[in-house]
Backbone of each chain as ProteinMPNN parsed JSONL, in Angstrom:
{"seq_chain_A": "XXXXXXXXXXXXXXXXXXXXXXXXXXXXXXXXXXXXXXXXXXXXXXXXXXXXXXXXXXXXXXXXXXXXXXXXXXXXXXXXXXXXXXXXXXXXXXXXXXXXXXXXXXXXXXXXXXXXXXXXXXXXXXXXXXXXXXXXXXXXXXXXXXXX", "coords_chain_A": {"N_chain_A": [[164.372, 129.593, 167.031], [163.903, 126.556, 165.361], [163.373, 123.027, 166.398], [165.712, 120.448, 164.963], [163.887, 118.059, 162.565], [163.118, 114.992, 162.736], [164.029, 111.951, 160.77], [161.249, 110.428, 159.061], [160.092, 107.21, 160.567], [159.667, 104.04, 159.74], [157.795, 102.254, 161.99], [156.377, 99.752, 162.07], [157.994, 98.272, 160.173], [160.038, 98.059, 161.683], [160.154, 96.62, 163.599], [158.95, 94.509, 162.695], [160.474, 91.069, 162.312], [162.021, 89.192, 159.596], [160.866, 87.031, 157.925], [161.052, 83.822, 157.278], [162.219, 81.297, 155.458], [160.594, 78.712, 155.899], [158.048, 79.803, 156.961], [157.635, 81.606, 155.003], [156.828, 80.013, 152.659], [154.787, 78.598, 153.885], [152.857, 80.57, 153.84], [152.674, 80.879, 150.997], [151.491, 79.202, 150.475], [148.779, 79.112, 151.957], [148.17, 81.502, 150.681], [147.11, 80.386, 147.895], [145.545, 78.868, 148.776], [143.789, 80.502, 150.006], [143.214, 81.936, 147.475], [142.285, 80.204, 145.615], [139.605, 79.509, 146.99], [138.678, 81.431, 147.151], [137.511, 82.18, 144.593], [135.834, 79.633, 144.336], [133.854, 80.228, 145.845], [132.807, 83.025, 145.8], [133.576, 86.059, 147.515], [134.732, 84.435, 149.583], [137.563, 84.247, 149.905], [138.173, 86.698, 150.278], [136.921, 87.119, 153.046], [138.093, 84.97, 154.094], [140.321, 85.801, 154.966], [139.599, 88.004, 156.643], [138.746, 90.29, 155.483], [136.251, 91.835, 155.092], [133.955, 93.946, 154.511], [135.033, 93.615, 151.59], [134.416, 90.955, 150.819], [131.681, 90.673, 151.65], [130.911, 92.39, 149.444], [131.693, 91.221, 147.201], [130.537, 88.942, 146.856], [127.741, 89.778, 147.197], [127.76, 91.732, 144.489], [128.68, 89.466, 142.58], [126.932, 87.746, 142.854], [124.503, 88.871, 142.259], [124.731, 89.833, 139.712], [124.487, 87.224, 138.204], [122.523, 86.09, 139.304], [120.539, 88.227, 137.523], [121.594, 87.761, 135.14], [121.262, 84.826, 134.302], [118.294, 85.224, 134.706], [117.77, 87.193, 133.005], [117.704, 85.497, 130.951], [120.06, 84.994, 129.682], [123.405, 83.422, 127.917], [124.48, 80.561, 129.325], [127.238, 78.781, 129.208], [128.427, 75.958, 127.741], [130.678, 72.688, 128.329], [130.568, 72.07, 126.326], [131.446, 73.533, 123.776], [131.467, 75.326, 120.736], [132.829, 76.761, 118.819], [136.128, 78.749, 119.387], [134.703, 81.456, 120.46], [132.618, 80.216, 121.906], [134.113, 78.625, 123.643], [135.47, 80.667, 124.976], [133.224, 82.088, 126.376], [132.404, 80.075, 128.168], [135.248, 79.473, 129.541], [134.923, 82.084, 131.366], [132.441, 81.949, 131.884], [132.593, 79.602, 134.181], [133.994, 81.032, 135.9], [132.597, 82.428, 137.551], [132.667, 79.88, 139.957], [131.216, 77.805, 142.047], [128.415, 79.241, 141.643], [128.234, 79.002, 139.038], [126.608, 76.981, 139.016], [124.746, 77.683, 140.054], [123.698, 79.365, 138.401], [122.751, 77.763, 136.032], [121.287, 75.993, 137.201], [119.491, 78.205, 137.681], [118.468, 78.928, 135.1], [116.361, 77.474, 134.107], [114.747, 77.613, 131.239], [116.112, 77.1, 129.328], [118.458, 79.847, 127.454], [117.634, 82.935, 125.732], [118.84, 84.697, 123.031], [117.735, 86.08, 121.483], [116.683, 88.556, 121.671], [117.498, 91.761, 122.999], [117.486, 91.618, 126.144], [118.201, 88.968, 126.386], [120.851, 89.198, 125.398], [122.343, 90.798, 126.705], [122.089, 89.688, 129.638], [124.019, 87.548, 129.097], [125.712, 88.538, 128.908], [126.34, 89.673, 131.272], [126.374, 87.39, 132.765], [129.22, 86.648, 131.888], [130.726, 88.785, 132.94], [130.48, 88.642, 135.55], [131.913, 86.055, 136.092], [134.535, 87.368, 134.841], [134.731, 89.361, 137.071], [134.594, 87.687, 139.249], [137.011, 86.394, 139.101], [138.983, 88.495, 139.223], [138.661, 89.112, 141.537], [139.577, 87.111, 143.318], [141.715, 86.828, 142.693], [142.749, 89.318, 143.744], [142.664, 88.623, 146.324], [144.444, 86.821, 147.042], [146.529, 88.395, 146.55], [146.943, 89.728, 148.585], [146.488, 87.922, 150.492], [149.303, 87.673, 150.154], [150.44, 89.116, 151.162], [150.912, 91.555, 149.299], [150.187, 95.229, 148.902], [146.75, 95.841, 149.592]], "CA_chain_A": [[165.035, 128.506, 166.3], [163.025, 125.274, 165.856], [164.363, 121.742, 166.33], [165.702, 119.602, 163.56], [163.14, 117.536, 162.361], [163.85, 113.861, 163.107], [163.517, 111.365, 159.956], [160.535, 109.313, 159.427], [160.741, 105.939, 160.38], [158.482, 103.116, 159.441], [157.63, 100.962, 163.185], [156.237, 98.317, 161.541], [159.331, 97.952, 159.446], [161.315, 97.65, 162.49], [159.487, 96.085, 164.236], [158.95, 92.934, 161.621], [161.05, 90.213, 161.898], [162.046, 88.527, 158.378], [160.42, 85.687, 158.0], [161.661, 82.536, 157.688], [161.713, 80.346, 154.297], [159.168, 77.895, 155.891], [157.14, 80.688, 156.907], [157.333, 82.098, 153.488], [156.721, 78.94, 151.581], [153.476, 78.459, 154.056], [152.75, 81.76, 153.159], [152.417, 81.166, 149.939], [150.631, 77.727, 150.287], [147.881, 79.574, 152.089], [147.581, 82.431, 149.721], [146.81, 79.597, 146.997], [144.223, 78.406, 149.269], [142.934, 81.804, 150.109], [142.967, 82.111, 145.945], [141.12, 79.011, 145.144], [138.58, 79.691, 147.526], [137.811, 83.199, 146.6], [137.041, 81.296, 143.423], [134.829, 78.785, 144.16], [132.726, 81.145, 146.548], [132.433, 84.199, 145.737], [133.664, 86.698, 148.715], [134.928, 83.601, 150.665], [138.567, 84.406, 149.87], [138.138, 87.757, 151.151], [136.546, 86.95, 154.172], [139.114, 84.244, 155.244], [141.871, 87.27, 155.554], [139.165, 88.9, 157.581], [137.978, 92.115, 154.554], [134.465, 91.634, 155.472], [133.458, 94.514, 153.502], [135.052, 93.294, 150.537], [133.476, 89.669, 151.071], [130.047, 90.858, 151.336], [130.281, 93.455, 148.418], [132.104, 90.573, 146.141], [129.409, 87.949, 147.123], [126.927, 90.701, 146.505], [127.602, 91.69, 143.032], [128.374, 88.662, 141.336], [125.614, 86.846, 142.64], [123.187, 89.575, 141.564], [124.923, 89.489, 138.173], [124.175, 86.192, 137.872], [120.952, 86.372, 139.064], [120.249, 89.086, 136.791], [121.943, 86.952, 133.846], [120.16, 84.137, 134.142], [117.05, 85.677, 134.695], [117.113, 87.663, 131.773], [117.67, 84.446, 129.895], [121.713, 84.771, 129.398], [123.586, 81.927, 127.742], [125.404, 80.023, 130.111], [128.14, 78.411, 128.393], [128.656, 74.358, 128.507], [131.752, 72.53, 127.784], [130.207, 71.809, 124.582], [131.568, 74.544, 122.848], [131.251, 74.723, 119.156], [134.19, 77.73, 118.812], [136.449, 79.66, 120.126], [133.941, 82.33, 121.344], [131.924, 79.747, 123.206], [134.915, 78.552, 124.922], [136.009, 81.543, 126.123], [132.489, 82.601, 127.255], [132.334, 78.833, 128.9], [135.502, 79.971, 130.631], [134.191, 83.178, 131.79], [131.043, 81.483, 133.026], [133.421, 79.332, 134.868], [135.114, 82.152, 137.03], [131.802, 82.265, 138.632], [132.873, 79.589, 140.861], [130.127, 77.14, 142.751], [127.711, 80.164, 141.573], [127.766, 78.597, 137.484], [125.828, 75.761, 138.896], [123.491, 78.165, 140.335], [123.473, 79.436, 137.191], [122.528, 76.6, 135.272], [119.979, 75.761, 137.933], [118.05, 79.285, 137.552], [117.932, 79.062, 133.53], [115.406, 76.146, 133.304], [114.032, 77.668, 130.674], [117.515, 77.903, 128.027], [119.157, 80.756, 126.713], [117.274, 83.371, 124.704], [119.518, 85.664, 122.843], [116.752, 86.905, 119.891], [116.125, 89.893, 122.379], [118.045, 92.564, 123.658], [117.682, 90.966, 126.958], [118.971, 87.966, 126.763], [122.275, 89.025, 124.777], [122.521, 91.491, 128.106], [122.238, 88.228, 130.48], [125.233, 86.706, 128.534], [127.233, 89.659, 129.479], [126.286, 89.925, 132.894], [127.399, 86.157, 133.482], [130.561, 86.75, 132.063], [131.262, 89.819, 133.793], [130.321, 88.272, 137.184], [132.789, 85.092, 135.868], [135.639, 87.797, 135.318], [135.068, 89.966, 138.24], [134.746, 86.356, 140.367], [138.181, 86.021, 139.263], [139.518, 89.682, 139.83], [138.64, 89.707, 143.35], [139.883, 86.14, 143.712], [143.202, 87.523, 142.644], [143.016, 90.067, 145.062], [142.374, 87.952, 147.745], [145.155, 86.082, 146.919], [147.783, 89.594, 146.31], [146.726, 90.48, 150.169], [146.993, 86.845, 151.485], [150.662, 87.465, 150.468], [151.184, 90.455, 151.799], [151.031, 92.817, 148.81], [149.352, 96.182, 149.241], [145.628, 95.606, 148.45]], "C_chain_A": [[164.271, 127.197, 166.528], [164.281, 123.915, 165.273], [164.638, 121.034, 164.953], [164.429, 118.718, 163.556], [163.419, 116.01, 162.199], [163.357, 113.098, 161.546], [162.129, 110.799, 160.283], [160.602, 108.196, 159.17], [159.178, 104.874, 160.208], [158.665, 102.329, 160.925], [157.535, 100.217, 162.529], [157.3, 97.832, 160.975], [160.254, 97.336, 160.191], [161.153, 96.99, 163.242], [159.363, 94.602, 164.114], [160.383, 92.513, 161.649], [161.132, 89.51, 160.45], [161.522, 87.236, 158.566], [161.432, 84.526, 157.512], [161.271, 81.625, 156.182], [160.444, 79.368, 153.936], [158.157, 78.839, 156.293], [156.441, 81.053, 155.687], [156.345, 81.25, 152.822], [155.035, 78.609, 152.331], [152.247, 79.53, 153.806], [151.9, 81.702, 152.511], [151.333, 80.538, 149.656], [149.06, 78.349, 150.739], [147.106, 80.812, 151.216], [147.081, 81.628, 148.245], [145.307, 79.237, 147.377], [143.096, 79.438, 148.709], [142.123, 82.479, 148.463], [141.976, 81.193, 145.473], [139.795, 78.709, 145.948], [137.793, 80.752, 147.787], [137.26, 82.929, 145.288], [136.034, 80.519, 142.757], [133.531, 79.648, 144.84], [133.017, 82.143, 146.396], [132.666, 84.655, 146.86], [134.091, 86.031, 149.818], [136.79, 83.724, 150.817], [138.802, 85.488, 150.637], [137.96, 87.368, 152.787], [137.56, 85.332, 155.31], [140.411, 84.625, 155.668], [140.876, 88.099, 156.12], [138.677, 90.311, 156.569], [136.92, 91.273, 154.175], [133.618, 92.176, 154.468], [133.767, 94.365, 152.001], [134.519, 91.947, 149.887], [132.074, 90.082, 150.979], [130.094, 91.531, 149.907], [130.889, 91.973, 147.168], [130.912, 89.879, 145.505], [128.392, 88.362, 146.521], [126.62, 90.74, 145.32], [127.855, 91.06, 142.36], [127.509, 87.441, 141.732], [124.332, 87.53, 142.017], [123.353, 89.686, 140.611], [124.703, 88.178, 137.385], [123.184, 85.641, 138.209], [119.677, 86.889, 138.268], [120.533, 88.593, 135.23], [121.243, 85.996, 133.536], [118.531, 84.48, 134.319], [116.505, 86.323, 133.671], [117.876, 86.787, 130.422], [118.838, 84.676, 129.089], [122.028, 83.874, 128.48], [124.845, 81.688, 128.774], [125.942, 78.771, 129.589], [128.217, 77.177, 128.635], [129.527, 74.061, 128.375], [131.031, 71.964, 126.426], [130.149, 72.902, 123.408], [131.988, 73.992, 121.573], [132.676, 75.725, 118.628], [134.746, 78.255, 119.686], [136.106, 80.782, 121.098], [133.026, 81.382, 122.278], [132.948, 79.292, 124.532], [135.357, 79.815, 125.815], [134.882, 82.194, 126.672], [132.233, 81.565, 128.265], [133.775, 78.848, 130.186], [135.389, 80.99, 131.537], [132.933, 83.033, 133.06], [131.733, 80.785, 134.485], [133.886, 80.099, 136.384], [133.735, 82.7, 138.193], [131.881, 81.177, 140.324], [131.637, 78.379, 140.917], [128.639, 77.778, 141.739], [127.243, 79.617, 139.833], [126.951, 77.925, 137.719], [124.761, 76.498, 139.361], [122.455, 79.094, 139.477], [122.718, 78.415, 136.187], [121.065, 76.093, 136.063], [118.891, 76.712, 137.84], [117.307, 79.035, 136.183], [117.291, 77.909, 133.117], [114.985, 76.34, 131.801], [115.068, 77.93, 129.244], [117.433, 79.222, 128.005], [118.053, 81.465, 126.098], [117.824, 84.865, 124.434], [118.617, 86.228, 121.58], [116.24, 87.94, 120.663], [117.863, 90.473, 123.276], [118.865, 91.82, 125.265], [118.258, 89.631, 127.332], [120.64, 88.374, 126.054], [122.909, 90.276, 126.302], [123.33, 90.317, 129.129], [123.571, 87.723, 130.489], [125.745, 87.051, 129.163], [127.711, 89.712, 130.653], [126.862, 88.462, 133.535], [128.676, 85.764, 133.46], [131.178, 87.826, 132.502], [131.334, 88.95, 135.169], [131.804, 86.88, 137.198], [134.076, 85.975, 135.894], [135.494, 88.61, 136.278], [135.078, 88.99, 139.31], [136.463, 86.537, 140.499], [139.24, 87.216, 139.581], [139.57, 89.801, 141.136], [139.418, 88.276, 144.083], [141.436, 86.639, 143.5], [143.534, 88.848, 143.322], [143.494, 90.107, 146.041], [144.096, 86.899, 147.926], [147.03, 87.293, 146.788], [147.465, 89.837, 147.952], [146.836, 89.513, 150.571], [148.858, 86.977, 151.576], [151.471, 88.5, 150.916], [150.964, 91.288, 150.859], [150.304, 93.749, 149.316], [148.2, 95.997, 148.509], [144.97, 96.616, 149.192]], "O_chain_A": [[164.021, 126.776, 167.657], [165.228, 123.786, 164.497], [163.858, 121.079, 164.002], [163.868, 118.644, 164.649], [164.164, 115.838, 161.235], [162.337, 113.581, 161.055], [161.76, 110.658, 161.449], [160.976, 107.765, 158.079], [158.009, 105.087, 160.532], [159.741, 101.744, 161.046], [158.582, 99.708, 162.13], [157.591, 96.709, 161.385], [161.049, 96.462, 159.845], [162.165, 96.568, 163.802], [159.554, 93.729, 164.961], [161.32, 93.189, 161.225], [159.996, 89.203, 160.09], [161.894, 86.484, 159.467], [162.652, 84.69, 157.498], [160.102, 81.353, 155.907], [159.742, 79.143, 152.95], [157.094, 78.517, 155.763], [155.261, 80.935, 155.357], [155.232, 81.643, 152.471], [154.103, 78.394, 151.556], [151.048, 79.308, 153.636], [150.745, 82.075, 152.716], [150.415, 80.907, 148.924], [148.139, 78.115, 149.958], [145.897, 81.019, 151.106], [146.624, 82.41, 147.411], [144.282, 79.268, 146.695], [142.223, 79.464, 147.841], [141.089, 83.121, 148.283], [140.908, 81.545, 144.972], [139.025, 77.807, 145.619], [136.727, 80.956, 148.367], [136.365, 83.708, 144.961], [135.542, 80.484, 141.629], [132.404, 79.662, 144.346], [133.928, 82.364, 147.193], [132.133, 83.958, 147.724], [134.017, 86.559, 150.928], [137.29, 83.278, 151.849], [139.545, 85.397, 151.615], [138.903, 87.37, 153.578], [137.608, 84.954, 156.481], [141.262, 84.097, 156.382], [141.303, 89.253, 156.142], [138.257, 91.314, 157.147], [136.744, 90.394, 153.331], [132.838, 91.557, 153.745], [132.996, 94.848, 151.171], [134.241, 91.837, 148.693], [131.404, 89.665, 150.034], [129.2, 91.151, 149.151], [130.186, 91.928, 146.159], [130.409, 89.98, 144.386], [127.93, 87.782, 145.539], [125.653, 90.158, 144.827], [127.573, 91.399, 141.21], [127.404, 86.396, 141.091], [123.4, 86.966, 141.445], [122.304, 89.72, 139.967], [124.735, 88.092, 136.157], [122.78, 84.677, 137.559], [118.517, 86.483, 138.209], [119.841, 88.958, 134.28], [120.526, 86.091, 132.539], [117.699, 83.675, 133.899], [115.328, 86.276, 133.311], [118.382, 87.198, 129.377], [118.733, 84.586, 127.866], [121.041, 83.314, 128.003], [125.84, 82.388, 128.959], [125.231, 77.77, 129.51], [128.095, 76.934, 129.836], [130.144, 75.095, 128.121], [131.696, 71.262, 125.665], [129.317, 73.123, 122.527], [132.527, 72.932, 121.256], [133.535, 75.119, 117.988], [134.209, 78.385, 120.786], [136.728, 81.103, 122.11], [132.719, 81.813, 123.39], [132.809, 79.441, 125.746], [135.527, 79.87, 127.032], [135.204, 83.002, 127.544], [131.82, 82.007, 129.337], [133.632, 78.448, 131.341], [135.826, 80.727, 132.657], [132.624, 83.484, 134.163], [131.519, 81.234, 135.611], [134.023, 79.691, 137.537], [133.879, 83.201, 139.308], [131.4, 81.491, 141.413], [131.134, 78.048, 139.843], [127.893, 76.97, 141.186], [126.097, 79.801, 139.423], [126.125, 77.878, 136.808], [123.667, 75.997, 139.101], [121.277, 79.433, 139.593], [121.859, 79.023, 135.549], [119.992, 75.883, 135.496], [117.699, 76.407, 137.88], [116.091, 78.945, 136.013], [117.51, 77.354, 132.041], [114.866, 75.329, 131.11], [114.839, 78.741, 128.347], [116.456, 79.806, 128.474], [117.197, 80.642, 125.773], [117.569, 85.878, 125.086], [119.213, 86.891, 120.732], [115.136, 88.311, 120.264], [118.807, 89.901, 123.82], [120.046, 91.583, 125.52], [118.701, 89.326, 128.439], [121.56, 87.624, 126.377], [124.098, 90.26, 126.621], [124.525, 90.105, 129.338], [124.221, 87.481, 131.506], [126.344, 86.436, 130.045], [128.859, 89.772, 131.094], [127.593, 88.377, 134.523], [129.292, 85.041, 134.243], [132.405, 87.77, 132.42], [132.421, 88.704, 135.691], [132.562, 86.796, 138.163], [134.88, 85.653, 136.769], [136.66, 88.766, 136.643], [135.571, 89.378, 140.37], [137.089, 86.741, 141.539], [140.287, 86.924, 140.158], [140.373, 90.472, 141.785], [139.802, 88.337, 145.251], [142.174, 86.738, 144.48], [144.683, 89.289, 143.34], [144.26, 90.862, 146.64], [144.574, 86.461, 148.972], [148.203, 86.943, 146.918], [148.458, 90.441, 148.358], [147.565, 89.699, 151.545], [149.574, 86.615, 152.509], [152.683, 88.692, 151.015], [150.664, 92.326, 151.449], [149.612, 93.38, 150.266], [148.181, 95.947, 147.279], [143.86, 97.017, 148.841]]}, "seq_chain_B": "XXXXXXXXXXXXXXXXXXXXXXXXXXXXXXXXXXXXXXXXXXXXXXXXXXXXXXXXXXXXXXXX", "coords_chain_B": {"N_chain_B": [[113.968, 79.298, 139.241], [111.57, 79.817, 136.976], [111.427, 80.123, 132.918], [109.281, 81.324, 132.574], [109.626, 83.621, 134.224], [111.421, 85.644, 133.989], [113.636, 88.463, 134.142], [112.474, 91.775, 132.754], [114.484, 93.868, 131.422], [114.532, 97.157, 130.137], [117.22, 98.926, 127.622], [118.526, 100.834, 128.777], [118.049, 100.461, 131.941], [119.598, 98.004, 131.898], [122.242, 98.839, 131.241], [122.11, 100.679, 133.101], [122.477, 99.061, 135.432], [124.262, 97.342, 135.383], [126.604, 99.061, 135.151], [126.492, 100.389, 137.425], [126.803, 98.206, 139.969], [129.204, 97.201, 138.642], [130.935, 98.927, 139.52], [130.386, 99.776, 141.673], [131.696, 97.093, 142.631], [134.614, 97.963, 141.709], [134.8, 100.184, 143.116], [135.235, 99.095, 145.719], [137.191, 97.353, 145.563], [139.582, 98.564, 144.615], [140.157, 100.81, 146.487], [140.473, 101.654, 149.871], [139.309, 103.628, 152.061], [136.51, 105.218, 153.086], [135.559, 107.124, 152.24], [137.13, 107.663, 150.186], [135.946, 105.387, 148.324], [133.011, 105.944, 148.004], [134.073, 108.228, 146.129], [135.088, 106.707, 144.492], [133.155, 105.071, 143.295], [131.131, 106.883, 142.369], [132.372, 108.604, 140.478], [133.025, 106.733, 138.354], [130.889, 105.417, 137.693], [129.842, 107.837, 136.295], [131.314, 107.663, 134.615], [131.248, 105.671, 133.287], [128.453, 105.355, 132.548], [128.375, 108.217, 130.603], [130.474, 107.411, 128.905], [129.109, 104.992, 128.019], [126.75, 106.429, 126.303], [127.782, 108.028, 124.728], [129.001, 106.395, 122.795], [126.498, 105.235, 122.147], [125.502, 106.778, 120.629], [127.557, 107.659, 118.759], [127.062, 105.663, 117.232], [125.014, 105.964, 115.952], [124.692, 107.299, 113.598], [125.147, 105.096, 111.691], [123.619, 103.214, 112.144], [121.6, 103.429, 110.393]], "CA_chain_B": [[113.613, 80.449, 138.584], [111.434, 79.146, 135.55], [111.318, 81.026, 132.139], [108.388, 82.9, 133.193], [109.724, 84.479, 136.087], [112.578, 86.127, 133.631], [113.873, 89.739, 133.916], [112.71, 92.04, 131.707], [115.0, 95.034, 130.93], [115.549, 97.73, 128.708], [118.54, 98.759, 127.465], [118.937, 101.763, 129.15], [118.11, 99.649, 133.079], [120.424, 96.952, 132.328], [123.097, 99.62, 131.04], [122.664, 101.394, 134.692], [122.629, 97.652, 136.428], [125.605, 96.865, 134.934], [127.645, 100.076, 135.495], [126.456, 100.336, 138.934], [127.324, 97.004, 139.729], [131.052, 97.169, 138.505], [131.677, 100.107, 140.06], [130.592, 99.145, 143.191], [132.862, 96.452, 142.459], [135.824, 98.371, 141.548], [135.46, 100.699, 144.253], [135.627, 98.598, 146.708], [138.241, 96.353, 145.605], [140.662, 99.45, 144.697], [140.097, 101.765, 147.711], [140.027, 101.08, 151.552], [138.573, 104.167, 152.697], [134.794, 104.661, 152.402], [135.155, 108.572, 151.169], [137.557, 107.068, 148.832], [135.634, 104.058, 147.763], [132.31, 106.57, 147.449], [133.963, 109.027, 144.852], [135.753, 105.769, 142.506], [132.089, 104.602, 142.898], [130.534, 108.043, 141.835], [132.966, 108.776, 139.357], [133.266, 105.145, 137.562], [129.257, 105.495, 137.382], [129.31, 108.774, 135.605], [132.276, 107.623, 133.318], [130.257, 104.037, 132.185], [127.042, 106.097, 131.651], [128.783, 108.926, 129.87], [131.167, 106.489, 127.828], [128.505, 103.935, 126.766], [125.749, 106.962, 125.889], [128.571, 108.105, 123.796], [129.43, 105.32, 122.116], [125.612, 104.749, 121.682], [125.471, 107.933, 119.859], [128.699, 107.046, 117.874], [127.301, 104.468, 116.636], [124.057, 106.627, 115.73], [124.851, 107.051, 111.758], [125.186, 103.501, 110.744], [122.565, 102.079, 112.387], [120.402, 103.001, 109.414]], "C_chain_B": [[112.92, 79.665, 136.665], [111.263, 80.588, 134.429], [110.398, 82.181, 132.047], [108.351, 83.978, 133.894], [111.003, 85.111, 135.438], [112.623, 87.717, 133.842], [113.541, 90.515, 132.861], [113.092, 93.247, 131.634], [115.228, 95.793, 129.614], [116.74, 97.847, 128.738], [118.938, 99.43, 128.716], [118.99, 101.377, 131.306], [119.078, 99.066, 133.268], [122.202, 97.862, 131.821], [123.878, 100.388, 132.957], [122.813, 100.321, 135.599], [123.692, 97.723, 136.529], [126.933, 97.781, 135.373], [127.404, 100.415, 136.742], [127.357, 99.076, 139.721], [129.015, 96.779, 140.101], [131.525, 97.732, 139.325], [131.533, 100.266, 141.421], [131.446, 98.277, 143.711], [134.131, 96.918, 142.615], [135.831, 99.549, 143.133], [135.699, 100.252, 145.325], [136.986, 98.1, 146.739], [139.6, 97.581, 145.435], [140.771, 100.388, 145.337], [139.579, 101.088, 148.908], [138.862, 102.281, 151.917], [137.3, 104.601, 152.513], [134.539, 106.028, 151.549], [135.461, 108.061, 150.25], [136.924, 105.955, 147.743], [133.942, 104.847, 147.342], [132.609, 107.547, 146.232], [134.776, 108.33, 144.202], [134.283, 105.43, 142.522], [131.316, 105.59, 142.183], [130.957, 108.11, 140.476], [133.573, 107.606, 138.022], [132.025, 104.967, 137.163], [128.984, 106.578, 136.078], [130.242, 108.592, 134.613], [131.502, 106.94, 132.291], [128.887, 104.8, 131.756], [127.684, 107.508, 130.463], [129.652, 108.374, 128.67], [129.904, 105.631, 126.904], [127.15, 104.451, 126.438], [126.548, 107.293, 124.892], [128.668, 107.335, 123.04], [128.105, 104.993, 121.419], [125.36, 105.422, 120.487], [126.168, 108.261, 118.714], [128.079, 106.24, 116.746], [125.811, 105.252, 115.613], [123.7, 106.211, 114.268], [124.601, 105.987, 110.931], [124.223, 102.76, 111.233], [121.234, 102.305, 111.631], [120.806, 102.724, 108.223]], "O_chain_B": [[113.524, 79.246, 135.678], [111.051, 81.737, 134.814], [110.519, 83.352, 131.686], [107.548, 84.88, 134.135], [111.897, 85.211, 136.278], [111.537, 88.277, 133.693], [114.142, 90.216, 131.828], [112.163, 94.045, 131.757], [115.755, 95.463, 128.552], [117.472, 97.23, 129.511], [119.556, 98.847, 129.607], [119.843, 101.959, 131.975], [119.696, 99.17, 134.327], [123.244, 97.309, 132.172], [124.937, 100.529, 133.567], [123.325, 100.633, 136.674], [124.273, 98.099, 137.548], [127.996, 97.342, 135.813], [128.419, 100.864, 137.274], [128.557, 99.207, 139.963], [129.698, 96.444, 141.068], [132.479, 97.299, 139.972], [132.344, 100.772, 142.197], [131.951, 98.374, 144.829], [134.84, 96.454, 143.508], [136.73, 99.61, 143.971], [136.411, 100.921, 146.073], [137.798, 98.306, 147.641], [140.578, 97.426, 146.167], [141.616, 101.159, 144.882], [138.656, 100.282, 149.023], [137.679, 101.966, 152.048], [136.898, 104.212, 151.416], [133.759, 106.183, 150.609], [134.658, 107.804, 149.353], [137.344, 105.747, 146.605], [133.49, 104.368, 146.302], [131.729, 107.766, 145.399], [135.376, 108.9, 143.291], [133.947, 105.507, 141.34], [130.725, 105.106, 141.217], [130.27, 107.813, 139.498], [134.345, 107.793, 137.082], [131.928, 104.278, 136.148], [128.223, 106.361, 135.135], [130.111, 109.324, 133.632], [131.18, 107.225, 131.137], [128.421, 104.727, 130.619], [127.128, 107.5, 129.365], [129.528, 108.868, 127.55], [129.742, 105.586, 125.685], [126.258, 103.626, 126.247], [126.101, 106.847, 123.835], [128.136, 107.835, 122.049], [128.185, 104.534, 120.279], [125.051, 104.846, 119.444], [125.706, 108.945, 117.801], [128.503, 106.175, 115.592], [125.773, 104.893, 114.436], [122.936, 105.359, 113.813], [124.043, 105.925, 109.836], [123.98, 101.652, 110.754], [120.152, 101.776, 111.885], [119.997, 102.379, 107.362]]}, "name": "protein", "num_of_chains": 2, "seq": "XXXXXXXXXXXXXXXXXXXXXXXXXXXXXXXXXXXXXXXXXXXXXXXXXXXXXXXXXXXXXXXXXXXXXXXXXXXXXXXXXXXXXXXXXXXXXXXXXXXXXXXXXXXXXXXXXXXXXXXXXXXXXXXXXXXXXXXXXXXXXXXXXXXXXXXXXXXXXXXXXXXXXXXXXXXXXXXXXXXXXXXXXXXXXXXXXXXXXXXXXXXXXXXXXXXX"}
């Protein structure tokens, strides 16, 4: 005859005290931070909750996408958009963070989208602009506790 | 980086940049563990190359 089998219990669960409103509310204030500074730097949001490996790999790939964008002669978007599609690739570029200006600094040489390669570039700077901001919203779901 | 010193890719390079890339991206950011975060990276690689050879191929007909 074998023993009953006892429930399972979550420790941590029981363990955790409820926090506290001002807790909460600083909480939150820091997960804003932690958000707006996964933002401006690339992988710096991560790495101020301590996910190292997700800090380096962020940092990583959207600086090499935007290395790789501007290099193969991208357009990097100004606020001098003429439509709708430039603005929203101008916010895109944006979500790069600090990293647009390093943008802007590689492409001395403008934009050239009459090749393959440069309409590539584009892509790659607004990818790196929305995956800036994917991981920044990450960083910012795990500063507050969610499951990331 | 002046205009001389630009990248030059084909398609088919900046296709595997790009889907490498992401998917290094995504696996990290949606898996902790590193088996786990090697087969979304594997299998997010062989989707984006299998999706956007498809699609290239799709598109085959009309591009004359």
């Amino acid at each position: 005859m074998t023993a009953p089998i006892a429930p399972r219990q979550d420790s941590a669960r029981e363990t955790t005290a409820p926090e506290t409103p001002s807790q909460d509310s600083r909480r939150e204030t820091m997960a804003y931070v932690i958000g707006v500074a996964g933002w401006l730097v690339p992988g710096l949001g991560h790495a101020l909750i301590r996910m190292w490996g997700r800090a380096a790999m962020c940092f990583l790939t959207v600086g090499t996408l935007v290395i790789l964008g501007a290099g193969m002669r991208g357009n990097v978007f100004s606020s001098a958009a003429n439509d709708a599609f430039d603005w929203l690739g101008y916010l895109a570029d944006l979500g790069t963070g600090t990293f647009y200006l390093v943008a802007r600094s590689l492409e001395t040489g403008g934009p050239d989208v009459s090749h393959a390669g440069g309409d590539y570039g584009t892509r790659f700077l607004a990818t790196a602009g929305v995956l800036n901001l994917l991981s920044a919203l990450h960083a910012y779901e795990a500063a507050r506790g969610r499951k990331a | 980086m002046n205009a001389g010193m630009g990248f030059k890719l084909s398609h088919l390079q900046s296709m595997l940049l790009f889907a490498l890339l992401i998917s290094i991206a995504f696996g990290f950011l949606s898996r902790r563990q590193p088996i786990e975060r090697v087969k979304y990276i594997v299998s997010s690689l062989l989707l984006f190359l299998l999706i956007g050879v498809g699609i290239g191929w799709a598109m085959y007909p009309f591009s004359r």
